[in-house]
Backbone as CSV, one residue per row, in Angstrom:
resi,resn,N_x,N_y,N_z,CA_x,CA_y,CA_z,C_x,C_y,C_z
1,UNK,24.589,20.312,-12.652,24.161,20.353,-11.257,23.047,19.337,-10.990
2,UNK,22.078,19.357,-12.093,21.124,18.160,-11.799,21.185,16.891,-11.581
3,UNK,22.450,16.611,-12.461,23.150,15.132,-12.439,23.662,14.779,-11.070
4,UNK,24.287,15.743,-10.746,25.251,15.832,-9.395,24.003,15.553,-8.405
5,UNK,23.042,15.927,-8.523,22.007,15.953,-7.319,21.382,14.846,-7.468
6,UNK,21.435,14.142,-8.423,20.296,13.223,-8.905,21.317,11.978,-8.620
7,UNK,22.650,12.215,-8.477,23.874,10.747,-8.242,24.011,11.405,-6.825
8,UNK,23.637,12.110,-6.250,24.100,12.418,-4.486,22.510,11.536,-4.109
9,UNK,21.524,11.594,-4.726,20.080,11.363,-4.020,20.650,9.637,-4.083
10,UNK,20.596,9.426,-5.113,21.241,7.825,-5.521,21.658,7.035,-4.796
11,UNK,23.055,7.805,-4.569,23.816,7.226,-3.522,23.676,7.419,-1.762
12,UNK,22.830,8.096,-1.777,21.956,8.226,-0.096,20.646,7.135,-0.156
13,UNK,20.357,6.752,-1.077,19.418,6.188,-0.947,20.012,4.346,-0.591
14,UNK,21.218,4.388,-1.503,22.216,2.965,-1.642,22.526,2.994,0.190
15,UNK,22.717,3.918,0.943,22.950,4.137,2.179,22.287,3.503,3.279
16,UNK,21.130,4.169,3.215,20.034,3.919,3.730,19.188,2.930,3.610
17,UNK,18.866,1.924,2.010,18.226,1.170,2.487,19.218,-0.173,2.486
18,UNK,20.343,0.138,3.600,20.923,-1.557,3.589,21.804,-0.615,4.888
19,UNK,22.026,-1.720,6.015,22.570,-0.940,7.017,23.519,-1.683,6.886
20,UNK,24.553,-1.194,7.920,25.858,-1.329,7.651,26.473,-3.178,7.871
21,UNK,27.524,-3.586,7.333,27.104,-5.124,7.306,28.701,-5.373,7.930
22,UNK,27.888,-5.992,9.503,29.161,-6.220,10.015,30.166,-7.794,9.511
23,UNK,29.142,-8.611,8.967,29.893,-10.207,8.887,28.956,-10.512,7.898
24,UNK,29.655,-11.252,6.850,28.661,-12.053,5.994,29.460,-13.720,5.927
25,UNK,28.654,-14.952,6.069,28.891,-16.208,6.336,28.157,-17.152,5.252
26,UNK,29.138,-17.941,5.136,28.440,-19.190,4.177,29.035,-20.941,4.758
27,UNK,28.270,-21.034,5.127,28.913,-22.879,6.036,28.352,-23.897,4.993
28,UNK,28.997,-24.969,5.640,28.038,-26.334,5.286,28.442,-27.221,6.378
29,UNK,27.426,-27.989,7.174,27.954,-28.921,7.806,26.618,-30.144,7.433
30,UNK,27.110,-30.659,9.756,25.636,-31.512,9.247,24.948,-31.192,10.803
31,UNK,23.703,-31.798,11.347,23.149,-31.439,11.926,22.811,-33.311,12.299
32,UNK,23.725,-33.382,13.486,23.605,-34.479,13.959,25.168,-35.142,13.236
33,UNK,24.961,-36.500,12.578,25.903,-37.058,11.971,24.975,-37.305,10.394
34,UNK,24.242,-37.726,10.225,23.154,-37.635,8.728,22.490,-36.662,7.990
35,UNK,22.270,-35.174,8.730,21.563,-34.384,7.767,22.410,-32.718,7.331
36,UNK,22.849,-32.839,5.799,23.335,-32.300,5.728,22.689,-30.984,5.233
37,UNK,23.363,-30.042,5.521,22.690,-28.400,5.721,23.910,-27.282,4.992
38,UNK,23.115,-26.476,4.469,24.252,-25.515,4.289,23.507,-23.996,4.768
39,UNK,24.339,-23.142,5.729,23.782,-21.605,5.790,24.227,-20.781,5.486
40,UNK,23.930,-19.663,5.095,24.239,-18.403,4.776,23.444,-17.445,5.183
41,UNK,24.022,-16.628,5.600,23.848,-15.353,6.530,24.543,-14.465,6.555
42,UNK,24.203,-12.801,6.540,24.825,-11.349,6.935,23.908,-11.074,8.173
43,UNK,24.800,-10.559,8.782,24.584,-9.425,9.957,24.948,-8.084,9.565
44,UNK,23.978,-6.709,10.447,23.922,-5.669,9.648,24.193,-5.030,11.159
45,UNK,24.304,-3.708,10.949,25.110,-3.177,11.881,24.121,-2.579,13.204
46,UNK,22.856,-3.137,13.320,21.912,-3.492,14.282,22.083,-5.005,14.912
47,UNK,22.943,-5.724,14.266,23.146,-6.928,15.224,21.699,-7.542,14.543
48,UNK,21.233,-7.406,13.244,20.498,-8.253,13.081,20.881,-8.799,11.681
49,UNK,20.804,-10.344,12.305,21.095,-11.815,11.299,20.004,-11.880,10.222
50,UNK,20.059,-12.028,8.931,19.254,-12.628,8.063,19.994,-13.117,6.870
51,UNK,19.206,-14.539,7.017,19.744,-15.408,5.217,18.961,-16.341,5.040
52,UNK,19.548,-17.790,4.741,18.416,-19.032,4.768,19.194,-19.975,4.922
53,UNK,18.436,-21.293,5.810,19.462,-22.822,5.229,18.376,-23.380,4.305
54,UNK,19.565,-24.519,3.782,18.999,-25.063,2.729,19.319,-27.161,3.321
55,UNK,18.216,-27.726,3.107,18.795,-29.039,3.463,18.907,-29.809,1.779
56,UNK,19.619,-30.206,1.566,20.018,-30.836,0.301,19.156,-31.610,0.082
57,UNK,18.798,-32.459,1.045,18.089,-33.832,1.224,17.036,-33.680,1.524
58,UNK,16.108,-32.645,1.602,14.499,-32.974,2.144,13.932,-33.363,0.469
59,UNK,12.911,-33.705,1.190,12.338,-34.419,0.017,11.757,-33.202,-1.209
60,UNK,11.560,-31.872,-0.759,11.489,-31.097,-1.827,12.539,-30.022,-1.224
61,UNK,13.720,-29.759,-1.245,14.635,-28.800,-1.287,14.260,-27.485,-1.468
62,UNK,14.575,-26.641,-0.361,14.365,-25.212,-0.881,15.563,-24.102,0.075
63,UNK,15.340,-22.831,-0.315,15.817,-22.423,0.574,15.081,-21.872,1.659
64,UNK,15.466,-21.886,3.492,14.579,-21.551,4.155,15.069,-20.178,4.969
65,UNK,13.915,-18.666,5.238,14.155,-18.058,5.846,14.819,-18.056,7.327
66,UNK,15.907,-17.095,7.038,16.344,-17.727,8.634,16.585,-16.000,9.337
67,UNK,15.993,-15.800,10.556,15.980,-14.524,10.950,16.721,-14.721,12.202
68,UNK,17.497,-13.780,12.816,18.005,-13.731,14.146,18.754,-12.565,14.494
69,UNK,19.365,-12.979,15.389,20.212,-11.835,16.137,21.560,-12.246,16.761
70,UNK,22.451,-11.178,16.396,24.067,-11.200,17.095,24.073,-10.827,18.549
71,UNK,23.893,-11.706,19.814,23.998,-10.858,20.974,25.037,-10.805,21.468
72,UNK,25.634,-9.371,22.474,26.764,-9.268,23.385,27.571,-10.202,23.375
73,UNK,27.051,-11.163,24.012,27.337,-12.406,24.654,28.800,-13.590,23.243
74,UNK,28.196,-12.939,21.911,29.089,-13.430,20.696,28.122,-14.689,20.502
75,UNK,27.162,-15.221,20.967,26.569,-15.850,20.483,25.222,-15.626,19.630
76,UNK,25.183,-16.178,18.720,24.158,-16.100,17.425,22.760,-17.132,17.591
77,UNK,21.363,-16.252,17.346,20.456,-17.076,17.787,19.847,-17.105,16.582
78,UNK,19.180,-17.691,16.021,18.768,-17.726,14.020,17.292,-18.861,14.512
79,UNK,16.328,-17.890,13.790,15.649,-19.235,13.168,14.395,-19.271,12.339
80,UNK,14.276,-20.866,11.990,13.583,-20.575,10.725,12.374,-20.471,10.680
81,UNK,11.934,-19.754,9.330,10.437,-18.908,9.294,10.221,-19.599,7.873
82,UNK,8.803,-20.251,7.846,8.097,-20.546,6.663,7.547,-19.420,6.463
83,UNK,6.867,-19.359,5.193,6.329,-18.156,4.346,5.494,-17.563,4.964
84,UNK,4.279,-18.709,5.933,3.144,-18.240,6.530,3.617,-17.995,8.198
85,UNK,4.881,-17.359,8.758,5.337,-17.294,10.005,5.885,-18.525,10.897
86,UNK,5.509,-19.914,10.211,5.906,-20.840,11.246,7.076,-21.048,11.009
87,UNK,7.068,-20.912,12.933,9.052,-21.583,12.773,9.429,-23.044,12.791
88,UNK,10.084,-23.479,12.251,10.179,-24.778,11.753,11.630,-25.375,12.625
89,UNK,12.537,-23.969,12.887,13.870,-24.581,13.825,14.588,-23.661,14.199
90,UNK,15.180,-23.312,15.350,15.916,-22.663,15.722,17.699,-23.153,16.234
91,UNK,18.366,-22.042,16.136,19.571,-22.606,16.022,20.095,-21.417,17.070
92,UNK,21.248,-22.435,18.080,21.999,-21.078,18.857,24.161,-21.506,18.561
93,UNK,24.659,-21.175,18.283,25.896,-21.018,17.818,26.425,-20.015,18.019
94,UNK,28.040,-20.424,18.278,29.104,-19.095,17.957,29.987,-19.663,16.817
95,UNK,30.853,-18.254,16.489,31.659,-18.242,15.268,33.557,-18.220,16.094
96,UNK,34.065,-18.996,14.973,35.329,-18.675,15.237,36.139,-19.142,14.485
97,UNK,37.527,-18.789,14.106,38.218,-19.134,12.941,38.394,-17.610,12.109
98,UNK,37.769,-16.374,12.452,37.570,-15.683,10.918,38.497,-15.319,10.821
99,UNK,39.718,-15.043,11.564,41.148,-14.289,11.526,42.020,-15.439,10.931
100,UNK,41.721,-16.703,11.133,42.587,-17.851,10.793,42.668,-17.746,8.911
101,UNK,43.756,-18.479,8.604,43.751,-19.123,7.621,42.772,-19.826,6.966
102,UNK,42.627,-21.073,7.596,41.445,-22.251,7.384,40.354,-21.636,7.064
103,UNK,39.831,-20.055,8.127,38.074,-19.827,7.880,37.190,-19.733,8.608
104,UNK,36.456,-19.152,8.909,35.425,-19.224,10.122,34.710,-20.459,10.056
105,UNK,34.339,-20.789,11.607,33.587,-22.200,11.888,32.510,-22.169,12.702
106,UNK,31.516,-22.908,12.654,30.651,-22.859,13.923,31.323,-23.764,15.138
107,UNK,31.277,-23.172,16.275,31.051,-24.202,17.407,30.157,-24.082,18.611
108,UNK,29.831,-24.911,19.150,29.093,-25.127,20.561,27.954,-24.963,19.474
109,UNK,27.653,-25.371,18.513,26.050,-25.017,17.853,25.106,-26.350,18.061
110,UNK,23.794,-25.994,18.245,22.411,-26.778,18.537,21.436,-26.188,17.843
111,UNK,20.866,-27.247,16.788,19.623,-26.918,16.216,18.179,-27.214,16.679
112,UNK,17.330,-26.819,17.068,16.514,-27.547,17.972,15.026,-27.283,17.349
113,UNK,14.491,-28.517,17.526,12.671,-28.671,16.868,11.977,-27.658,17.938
114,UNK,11.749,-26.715,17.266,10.673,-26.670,18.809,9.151,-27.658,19.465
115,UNK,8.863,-28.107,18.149,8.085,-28.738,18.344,7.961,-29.959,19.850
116,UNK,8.975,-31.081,19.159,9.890,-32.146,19.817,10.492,-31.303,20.983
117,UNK,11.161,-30.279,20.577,12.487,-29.665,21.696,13.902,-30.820,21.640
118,UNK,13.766,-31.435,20.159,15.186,-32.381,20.413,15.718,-31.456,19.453
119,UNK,17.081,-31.930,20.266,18.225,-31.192,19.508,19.184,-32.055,18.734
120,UNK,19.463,-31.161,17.822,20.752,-32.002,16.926,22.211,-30.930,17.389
121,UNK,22.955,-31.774,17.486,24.363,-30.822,17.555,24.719,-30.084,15.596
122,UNK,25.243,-28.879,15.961,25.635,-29.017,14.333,27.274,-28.971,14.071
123,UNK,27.556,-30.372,13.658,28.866,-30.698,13.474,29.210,-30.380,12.254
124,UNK,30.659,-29.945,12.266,31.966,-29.757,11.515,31.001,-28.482,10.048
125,UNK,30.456,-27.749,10.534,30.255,-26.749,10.278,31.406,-25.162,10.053
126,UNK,32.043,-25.378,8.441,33.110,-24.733,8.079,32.563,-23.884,6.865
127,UNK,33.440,-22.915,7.173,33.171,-21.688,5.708,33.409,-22.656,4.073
128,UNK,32.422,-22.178,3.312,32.935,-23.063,1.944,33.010,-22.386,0.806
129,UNK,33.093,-20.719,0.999,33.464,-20.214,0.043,32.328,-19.558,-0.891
130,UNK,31.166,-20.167,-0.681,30.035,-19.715,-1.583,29.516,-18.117,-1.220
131,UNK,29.578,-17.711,-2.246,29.066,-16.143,-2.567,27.480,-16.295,-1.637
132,UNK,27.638,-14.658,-0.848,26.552,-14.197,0.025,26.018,-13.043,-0.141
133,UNK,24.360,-13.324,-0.996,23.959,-12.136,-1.626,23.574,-11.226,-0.588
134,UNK,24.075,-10.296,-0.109,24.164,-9.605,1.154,22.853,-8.561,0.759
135,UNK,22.615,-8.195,-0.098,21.781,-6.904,-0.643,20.391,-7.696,-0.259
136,UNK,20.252,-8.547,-0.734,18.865,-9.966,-0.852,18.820,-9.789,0.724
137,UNK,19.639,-10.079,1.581,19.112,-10.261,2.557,19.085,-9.610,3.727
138,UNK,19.748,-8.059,3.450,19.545,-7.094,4.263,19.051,-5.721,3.672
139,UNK,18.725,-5.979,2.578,18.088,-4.367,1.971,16.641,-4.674,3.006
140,UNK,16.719,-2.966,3.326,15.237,-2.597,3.822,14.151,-2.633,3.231
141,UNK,12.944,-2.280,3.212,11.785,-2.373,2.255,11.336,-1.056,2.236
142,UNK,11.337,-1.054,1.238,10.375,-0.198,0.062,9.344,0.733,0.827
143,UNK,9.309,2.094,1.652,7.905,2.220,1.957,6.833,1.824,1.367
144,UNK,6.709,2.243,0.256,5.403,1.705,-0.274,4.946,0.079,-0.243
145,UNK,5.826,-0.036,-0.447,5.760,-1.636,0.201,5.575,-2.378,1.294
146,UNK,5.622,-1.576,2.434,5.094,-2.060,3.625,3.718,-2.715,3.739
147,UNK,3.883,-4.007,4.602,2.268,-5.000,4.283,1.690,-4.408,5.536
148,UNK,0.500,-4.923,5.284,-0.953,-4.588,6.113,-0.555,-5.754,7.542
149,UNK,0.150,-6.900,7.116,-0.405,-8.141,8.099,1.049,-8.431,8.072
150,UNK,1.800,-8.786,9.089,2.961,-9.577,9.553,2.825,-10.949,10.736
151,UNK,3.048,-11.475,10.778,2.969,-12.470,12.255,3.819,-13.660,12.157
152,UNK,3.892,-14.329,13.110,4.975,-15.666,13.140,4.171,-16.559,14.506
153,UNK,4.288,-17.674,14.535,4.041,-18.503,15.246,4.634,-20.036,15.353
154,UNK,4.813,-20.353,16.738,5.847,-21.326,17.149,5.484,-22.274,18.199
155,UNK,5.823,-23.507,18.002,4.778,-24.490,19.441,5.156,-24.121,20.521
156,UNK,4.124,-24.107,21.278,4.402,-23.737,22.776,3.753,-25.044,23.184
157,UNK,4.992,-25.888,24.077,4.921,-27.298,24.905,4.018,-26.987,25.911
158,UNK,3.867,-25.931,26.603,2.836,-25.826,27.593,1.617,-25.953,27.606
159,UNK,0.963,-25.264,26.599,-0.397,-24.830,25.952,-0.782,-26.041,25.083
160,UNK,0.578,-26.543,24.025,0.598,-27.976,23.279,-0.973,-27.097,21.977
161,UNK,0.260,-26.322,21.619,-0.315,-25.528,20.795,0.809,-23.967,19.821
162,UNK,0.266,-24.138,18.317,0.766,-23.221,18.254,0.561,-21.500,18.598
163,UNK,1.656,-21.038,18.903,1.388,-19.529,19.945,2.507,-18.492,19.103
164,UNK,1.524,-17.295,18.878,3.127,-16.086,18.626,2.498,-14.876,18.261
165,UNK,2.754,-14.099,17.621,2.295,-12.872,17.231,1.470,-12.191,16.219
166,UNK,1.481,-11.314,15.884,0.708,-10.522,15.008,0.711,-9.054,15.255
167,UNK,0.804,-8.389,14.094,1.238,-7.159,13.717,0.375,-6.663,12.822
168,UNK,-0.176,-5.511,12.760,-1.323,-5.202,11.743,-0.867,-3.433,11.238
169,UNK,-0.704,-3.106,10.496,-0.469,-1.610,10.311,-1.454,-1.146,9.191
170,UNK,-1.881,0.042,8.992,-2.733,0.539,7.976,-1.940,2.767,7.992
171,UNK,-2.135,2.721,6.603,-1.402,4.220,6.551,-2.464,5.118,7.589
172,UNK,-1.902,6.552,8.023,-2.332,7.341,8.496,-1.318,8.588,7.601
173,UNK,-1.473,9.162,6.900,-0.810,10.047,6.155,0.617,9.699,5.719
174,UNK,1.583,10.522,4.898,2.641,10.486,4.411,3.685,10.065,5.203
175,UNK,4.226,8.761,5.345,4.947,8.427,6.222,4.398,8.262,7.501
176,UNK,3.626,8.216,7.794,2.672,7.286,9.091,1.612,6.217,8.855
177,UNK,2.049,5.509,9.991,1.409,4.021,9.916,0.617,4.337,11.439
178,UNK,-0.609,3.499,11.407,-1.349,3.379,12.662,-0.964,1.990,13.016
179,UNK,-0.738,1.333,13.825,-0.381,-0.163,14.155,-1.201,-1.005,15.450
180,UNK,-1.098,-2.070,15.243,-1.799,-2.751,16.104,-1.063,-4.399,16.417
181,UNK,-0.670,-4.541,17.758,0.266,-5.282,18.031,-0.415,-6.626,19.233
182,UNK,-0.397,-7.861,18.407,-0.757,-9.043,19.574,0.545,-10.110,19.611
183,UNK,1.431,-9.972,20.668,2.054,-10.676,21.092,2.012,-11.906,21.860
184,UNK,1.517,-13.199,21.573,1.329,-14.253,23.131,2.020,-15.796,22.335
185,UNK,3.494,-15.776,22.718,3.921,-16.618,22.586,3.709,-17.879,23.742
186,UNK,3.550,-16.911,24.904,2.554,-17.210,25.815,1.814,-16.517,26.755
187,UNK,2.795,-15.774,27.586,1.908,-14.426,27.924,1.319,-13.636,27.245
188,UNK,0.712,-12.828,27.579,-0.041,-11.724,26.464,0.405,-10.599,26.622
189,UNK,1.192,-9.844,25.474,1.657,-8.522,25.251,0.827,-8.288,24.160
190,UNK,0.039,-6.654,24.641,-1.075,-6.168,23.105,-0.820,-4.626,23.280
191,UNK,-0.966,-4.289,22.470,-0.974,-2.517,22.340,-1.124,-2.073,21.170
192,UNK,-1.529,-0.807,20.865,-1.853,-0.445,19.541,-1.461,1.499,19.708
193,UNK,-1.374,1.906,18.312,-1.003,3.071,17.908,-2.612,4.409,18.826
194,UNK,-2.104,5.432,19.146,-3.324,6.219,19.985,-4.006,6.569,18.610
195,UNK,-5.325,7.004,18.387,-5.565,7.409,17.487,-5.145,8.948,16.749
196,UNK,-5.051,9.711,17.252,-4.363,10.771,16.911,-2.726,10.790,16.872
197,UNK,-2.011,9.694,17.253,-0.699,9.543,17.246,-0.205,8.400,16.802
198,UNK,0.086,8.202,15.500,0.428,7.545,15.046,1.955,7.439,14.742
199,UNK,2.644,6.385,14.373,3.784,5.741,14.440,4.473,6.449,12.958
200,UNK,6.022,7.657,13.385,6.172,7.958,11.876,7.482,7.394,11.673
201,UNK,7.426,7.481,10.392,8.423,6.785,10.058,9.855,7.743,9.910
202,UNK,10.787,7.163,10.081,12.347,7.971,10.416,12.568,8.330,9.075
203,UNK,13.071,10.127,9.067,13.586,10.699,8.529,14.828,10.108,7.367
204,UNK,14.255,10.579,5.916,15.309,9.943,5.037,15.156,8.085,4.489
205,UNK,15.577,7.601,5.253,15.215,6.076,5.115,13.700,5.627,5.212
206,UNK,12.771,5.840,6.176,11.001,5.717,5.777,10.993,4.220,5.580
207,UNK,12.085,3.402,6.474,11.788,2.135,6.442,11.885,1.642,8.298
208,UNK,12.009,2.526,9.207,11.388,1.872,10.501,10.523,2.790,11.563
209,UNK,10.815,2.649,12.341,10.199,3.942,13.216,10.436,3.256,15.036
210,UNK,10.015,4.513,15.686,10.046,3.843,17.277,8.988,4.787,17.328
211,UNK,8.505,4.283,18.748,6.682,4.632,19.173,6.930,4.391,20.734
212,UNK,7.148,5.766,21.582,7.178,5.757,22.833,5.506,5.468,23.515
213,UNK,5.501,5.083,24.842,4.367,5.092,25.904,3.148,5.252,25.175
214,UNK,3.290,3.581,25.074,2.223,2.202,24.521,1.353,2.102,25.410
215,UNK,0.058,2.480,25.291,-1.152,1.910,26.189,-0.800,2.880,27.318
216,UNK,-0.041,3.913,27.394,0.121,5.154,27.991,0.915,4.407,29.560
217,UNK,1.704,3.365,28.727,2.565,2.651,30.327,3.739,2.634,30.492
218,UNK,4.339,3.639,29.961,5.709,4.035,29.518,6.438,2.979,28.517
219,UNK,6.041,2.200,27.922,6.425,0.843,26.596,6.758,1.499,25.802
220,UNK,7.890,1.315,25.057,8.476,1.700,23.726,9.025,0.581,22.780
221,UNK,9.371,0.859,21.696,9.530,-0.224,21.231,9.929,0.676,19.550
222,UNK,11.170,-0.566,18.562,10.611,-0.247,17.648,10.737,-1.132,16.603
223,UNK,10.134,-0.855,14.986,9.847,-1.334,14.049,10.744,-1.417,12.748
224,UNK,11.210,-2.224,12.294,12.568,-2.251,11.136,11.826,-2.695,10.385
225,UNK,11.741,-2.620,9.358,11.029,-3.156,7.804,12.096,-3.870,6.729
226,UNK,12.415,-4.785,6.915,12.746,-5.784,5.313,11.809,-6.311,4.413
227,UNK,12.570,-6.866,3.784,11.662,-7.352,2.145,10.469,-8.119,2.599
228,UNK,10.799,-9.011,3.351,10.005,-10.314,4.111,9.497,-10.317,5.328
229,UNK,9.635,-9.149,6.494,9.315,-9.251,7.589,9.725,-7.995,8.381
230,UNK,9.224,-7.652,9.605,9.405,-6.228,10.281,10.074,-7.256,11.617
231,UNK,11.192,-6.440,12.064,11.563,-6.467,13.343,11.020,-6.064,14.432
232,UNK,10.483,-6.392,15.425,10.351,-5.509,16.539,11.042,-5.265,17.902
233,UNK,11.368,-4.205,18.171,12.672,-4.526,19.903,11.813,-3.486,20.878
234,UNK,12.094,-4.200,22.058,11.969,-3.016,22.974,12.908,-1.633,22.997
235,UNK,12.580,-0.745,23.275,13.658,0.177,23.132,13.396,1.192,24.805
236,UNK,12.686,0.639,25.725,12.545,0.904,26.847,13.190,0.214,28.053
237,UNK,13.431,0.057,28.983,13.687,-0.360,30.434,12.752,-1.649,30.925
238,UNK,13.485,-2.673,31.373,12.731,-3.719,32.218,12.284,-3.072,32.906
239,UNK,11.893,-1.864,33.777,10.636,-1.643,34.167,9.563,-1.343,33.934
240,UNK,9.203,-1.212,32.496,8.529,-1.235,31.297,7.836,-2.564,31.239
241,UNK,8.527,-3.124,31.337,7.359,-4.462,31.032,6.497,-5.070,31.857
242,UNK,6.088,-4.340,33.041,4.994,-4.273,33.805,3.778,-3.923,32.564
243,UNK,3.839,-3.780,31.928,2.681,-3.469,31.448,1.854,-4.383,30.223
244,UNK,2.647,-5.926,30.354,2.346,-6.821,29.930,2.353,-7.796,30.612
245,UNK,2.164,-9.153,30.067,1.919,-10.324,31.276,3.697,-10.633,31.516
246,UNK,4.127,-11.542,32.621,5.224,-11.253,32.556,6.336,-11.999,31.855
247,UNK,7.391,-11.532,31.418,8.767,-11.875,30.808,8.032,-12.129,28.658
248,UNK,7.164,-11.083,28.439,6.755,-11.169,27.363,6.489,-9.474,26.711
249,UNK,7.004,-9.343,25.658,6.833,-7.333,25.010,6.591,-7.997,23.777
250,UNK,6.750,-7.014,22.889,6.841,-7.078,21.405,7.452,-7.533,20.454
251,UNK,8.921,-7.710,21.132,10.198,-8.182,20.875,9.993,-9.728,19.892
252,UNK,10.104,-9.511,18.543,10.163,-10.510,17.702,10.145,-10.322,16.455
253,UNK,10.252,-11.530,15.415,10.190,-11.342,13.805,8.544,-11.459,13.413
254,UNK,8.522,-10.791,12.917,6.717,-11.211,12.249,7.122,-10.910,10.757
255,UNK,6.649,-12.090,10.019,6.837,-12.408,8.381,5.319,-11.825,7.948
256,UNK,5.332,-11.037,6.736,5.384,-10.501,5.873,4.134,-11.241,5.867
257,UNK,2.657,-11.447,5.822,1.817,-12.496,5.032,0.292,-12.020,4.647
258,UNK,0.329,-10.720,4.790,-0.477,-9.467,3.750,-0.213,-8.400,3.347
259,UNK,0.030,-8.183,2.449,0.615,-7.145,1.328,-0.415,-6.115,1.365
């Protein structure tokens, strides 16, 4: 009986920390007509994208975080995160081909600097067969492992400056986090956990949570935890976001960059 309980806990746990995986992808094209790229990516059954590209050719090669999202719409928005939150490029694409023979393909895809804001088209972007460690890049994290400090930041042409977020959490008992949230990619979205009510974490899994009426303005929102970075979404009504500056909430990736 112990065994039996101890391979049922096992396999709930194999459950829970990896959500369900709707598509996993491996391309190579190029980005423009000269720079060649290869990506890989799973989507999980939240419609959220994570993998890395890799450019063959930069002068020190690596692989780079790439975070995003599957929207309605069938189009895919991805982009990339250095270690310390900066995004370095974003990419918007759709998929097609996966029922075919040949293979899934990108088309209508644009990679774009934010910096610059120039874009490269990404041409002849085709499946190539390479294995997609799906576990690597959608297992949840570890409660205990949850960091103190998350944030990301990205140029904003207006300001002609870099602008983005920050996320701060510290425990408040067994499975609660107190949190503290600065959003200003350019507007300013801020809010933080009440002191007696803190943010708990969901039953069983203890890797996200949601946190209704933020700053007591009806704002909700919630928190996903991976290896490398926490998600955040609204989980309230556009009339909710009166309670920040406007067309700006919580809504973003913040990387991982205190443990």
């Amino acid at each position: 009986m112990k065994k039996l309980l101890l391979f049922i806990t096992v396999m709930m746990w194999a459950v829970v920390t990896q959500a369900d995986v709707l598509g996993e992808y491996s391309f190579e094209g190029t980005l423009g007509d000269k720079i060649p790229v290869k990506l890989k990516f799973a989507v999980n059954g939240e419609n959220i994208a994570v993998g890395e590209i890799y450019y063959p050719k930069a002068k020190n090669p690596a692989p780079i975080l790439v975070v995003g999202e599957l929207h309605e719409s069938g189009w895919y928005s991805l982009c990339e995160y250095q270690s310390d939150g900066v995004v370095t490029g974003r990419m918007q694409f759709k998929i097609e081909g996966e029922d075919t023979a040949a293979g899934a393909y990108i088309t209508e895809g644009t990679w774009t600097n934010p910096r610059t804001d120039k874009g490269l088209e990404m041409k002849h972007f085709v499946a190539n067969g390479e294995d997609v460690p799906v576990t690597e890049y959608l297992d949840y994290e570890d409660p205990q492992n949850i960091g103190r400090e998350y944030s990301y930041s990205i140029w904003n042409p207006n300001y002609k400056a870099m602008m983005g977020g920050n996320v701060k959490f510290r425990g408040a008992g067994k499975h609660k986090l107190h949190f503290e949230v600065s959003n200003v990619p350019g507007n300013i979205a801020e809010g933080k956990s009440e002191p007696g009510r803190p943010a708990e974490l969901g039953a069983y899994t203890y890797n996200y949570f949601t946190y209704e009426n933020v700053n007591e303005c009806g704002y909700g929102f919630s928190a996903h935890f991976f290896k490398k970075f926490v998600v955040l979404k609204t989980t309230t009504g556009y009339d909710t976001l009166g309670c920040f500056g406007m067309g700006v909430a919580f809504d973003g990736v913040y990387i991982k960059v205190k443990q």
